[in-house]
N, C-alpha and C positions, 0 to 999 in steps of 0.2 A: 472253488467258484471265484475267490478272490484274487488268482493268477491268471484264470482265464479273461476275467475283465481286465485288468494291468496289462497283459498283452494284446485284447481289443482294441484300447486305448492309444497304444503304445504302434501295434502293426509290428508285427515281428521283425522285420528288418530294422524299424529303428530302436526296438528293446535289447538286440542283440551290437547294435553300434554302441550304444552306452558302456556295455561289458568293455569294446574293443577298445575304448577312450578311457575306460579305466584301469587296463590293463598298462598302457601308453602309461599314463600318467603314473603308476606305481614304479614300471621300469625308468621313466627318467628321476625321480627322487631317491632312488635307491642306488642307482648307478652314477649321478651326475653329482648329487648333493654331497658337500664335504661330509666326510666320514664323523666329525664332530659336531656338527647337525643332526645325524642319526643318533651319537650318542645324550644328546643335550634333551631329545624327543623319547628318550628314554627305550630305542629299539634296540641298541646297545650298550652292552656293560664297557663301564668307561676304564679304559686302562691306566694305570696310576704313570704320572708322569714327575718328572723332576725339571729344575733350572737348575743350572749350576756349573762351574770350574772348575779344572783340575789343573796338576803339574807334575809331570814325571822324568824321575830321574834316575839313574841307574842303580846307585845304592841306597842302602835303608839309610843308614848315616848321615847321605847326604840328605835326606829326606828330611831328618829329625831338624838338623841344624838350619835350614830353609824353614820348617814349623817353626822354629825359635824366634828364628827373626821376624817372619810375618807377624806374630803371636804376641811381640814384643811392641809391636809399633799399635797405635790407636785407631786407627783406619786398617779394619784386616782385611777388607775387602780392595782397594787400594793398593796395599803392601802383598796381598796376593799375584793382583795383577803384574805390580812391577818383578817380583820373585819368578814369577812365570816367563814372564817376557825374557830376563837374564838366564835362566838354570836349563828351563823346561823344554825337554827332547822332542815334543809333539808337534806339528805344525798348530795345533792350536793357540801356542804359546805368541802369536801374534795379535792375538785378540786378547790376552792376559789369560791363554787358559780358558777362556769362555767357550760353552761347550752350546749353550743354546738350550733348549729345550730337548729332552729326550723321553721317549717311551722305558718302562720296565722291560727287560730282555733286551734292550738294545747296545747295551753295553757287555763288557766280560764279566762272568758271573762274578768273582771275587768284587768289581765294581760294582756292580748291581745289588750287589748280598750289603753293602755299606750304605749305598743310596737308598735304599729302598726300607732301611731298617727302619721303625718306628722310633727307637731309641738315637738313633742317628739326627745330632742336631744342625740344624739349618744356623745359618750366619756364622758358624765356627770352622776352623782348620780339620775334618778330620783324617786319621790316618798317621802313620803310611800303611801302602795297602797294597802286599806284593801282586803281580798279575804276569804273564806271559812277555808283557811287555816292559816292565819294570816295575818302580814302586813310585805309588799315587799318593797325593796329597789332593784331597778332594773338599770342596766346599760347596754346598746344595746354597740355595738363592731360595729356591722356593719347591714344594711338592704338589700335586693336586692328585686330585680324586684317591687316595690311600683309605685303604679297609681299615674301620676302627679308628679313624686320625683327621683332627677337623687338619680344615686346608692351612698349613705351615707355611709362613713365607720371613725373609729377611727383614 
């Protein structure tokens, strides 16, 4: 009885326009809105992300001995960068190794398996970390959204 008054009220063409405008309105929030919008509204599980640095170079030794030095100095954030910029085979090595923000899985797993570790500390050299491409010296900046791990940063 109560559907039938709603649509007396209403006249069927315009109870069925509503549907069509809300229809509109779910495809543009869902297709247009940044993908961390969706997750911030809790429609999506948020993928753990990291900030952070690297620098690679071909052998582990010379890896170690690059750790030393950065390691050594009181700015290791700083002494990364400048270590980077001189040793580092990546083209990232022009921004000191700054890698920017990345997703879990976006990196090679053996990198991914060190970033992403819970035990893996933020603000320190860690590493080296053989990979396809050679051996990493990697430093996190900061983590977000990690399962079991308030938000970590430098």
């Amino acid at each position: 009885m109560a559907q039938e008054t709603i649509t007396t009220q209403l006249g069927e063409e315009e109870g069925s326009s509503y549907t069509f405008y809300f229809l509109i309105a779910a495809f543009i929030i869902f297709c247009f809105f940044p993908y961390d919008w969706l997750e911030k509204m809790g429609c999506k599980k948020r993928t753990p992300r990291a900030v952070g640095r690297h620098l690679l170079v071909s052998s582990e030794t010379q890896a170690h001995d690059i750790k030393a030095a950065i390691e050594a100095e009181s700015s290791t954030t700083e002494a990364f960068g400048r270590q980077a910029e001189l040793f580092s085979t990546c083209p990232s090595k022009a921004r000191g190794g700054y890698l920017g923000e990345f997703k879990q899985g976006a990196m090679v797993p053996a990198f991914d398996a060190c970033v992403f570790n819970p035990d893996t500390q933020c603000g320190v050299v860690n590493g080296p970390i053989q990979t396809n491409f050679g051996w990493h010296l990697i430093m996190i900046d900061e983590r977000k959204y990690m399962e079991n791990e308030s938000l970590k940063t430098l």
